[in-house]
C-alpha positions as CSV (number, residue, x, y, z in Angstrom):
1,X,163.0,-98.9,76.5
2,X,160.2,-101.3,75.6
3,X,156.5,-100.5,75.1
4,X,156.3,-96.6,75.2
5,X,155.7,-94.1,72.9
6,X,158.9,-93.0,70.7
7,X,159.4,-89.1,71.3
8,X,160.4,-88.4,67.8
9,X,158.1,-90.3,66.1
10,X,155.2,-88.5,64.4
11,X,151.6,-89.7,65.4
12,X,149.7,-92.3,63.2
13,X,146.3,-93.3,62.6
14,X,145.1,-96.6,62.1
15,X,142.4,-95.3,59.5
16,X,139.8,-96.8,56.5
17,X,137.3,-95.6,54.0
18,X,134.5,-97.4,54.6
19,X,130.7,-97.2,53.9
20,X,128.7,-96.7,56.6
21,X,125.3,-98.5,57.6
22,X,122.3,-96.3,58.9
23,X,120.5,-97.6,62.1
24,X,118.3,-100.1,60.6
25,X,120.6,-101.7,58.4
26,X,123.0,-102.0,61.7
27,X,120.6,-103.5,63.9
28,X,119.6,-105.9,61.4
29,X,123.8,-107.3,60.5
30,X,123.9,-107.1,64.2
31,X,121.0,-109.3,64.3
32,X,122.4,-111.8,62.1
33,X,126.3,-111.6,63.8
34,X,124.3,-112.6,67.1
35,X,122.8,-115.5,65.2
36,X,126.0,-117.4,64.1
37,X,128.0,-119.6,66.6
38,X,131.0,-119.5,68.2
39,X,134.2,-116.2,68.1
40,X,133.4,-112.9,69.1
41,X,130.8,-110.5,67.8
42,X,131.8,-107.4,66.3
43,X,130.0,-104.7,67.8
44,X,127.1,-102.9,66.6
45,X,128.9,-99.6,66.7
46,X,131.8,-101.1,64.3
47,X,129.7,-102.6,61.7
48,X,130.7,-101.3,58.3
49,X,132.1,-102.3,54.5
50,X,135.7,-101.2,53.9
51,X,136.0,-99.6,50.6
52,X,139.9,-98.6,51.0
53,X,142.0,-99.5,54.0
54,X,145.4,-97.0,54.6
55,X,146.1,-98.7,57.5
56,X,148.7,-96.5,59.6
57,X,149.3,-93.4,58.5
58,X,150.5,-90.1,59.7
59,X,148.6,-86.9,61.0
60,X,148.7,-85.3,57.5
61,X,147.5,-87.9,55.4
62,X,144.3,-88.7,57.8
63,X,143.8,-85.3,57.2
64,X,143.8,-84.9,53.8
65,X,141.5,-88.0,53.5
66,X,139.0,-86.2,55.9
67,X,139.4,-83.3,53.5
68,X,139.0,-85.3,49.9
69,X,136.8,-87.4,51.0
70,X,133.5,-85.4,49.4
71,X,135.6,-85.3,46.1
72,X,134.9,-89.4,45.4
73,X,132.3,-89.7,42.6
74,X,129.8,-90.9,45.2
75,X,125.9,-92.0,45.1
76,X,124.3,-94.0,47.0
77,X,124.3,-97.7,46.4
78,X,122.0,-100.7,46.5
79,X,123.6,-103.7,48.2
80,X,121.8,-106.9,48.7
81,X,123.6,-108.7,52.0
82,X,123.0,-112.7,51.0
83,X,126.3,-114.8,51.5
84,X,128.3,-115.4,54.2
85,X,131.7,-116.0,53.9
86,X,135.1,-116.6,55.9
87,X,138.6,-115.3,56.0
88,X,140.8,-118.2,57.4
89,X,143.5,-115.9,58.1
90,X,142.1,-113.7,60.8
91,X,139.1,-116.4,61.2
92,X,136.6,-114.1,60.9
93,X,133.1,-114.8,59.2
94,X,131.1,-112.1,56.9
95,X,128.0,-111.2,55.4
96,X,128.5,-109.7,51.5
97,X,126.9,-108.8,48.1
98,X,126.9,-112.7,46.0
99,X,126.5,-110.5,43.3
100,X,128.8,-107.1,43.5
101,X,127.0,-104.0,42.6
102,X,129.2,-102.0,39.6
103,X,128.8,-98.8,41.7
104,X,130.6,-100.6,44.5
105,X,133.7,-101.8,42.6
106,X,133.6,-98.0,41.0
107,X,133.7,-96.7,44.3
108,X,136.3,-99.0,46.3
109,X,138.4,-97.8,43.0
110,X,138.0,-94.3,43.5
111,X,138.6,-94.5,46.9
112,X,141.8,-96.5,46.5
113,X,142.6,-93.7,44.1
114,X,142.4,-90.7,46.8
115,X,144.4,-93.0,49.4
116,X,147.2,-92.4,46.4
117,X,146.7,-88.5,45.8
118,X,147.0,-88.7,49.5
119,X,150.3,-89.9,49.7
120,X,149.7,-93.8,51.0
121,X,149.0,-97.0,48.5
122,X,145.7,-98.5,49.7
123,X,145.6,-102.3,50.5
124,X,146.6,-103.8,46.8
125,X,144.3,-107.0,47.5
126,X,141.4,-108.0,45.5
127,X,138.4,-105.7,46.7
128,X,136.2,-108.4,48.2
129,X,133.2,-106.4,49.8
130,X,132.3,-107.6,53.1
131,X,131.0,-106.7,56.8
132,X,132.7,-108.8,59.6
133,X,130.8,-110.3,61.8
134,X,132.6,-112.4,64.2
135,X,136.1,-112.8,64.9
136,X,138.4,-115.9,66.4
137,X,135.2,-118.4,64.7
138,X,135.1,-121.0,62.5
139,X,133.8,-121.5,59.0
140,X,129.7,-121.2,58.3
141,X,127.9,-124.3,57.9
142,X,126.4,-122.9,54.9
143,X,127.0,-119.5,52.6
144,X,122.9,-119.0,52.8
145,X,121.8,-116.3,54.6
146,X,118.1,-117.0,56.3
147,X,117.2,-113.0,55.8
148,X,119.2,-111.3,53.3
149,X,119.5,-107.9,54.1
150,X,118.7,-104.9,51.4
151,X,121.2,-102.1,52.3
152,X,121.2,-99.0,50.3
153,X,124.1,-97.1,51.4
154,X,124.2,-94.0,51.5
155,X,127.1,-92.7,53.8
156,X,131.0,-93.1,53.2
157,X,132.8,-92.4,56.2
158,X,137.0,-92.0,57.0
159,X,137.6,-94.3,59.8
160,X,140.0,-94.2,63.0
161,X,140.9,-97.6,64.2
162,X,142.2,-96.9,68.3
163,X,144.5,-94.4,68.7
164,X,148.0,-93.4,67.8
165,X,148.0,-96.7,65.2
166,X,147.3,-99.3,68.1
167,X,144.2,-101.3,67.7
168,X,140.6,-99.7,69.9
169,X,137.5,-98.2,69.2
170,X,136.4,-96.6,66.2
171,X,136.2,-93.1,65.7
172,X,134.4,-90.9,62.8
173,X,137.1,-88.6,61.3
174,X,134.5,-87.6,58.2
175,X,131.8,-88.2,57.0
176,X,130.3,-87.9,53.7
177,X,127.9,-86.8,52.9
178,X,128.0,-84.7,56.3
179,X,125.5,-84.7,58.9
């Protein structure tokens, strides 16, 4: 039957645990994103660091996410923004700590941790804090960021990735803390 929707299957979302910047912290990675050559921008509504990544999962465990998410041992954290990096993979060049704040390895764990109370393993990958920038690019001449950006984040957010699993725009399933 190709392409449609199965009738049996239960819905997924494409979902992530991710921290999420305030306005002026936005404008300014979307500053620096629109600096670098070549790929695709990521837009200034998707900007974010990925602290736990699910992936596809069903109705249930988005929800219970949504519902835990307050329960992560979480305060606010400084992050200084001053190296850019690349994935080759998905060709897609970042801006991250050099210098990983404890707080933020303490929280990607704990986050990884409710993904697994929740029912789903969280990626298993070394927790490499980032925000992508551009997508289908090349390498950056240099890892030096011109402006480093000071970033003290203060809002964790559950992510939905599209809809019913398939790639789109984001969508704010929680927030914490609310508001």
């Amino acid at each position: 039957m190709g392409g449609g929707k199965d009738v049996g299957s239960p819905p997924v979302r494409r979902v992530f645990l991710a921290l999420w910047p305030d306005e002026a912290t936005r404008l300014a990675l979307h500053h620096v994103a629109r600096s670098l050559p070549g790929g695709r921008g990521v837009p200034a509504a998707h900007l974010h660091l990925t602290v736990a990544f699910p992936g596809n999962v069903g109705i249930e465990v988005a929800d219970c996410l949504a519902e835990r998410l307050e329960s992560l041992a979480f305060s606010p954290v400084p992050i200084l923004l001053d190296r850019l990096g690349y994935f080759p993979g998905p060709r897609v060049t970042w801006l991250g700590p050099s210098r990983v704040p404890e707080e933020l390895e303490h929280l990607a764990s704990e986050a990884r941790g409710l993904c697994l109370a929740c029912g789903v393993p969280a990626d298993a990958g070394a927790f490499v804090p980032h925000v992508t920038l551009r997508r289908f690019t090349r390498p950056p001449v240099s890892s030096v960021v011109e402006t480093p950006i000071h970033w003290y984040a203060d809002r964790l957010a559950l992510v939905e990735s599209g809809r019913h699993g398939h790639l789109g725009p984001y969508r704010l399933l929680a927030r914490w803390p609310e508001g």
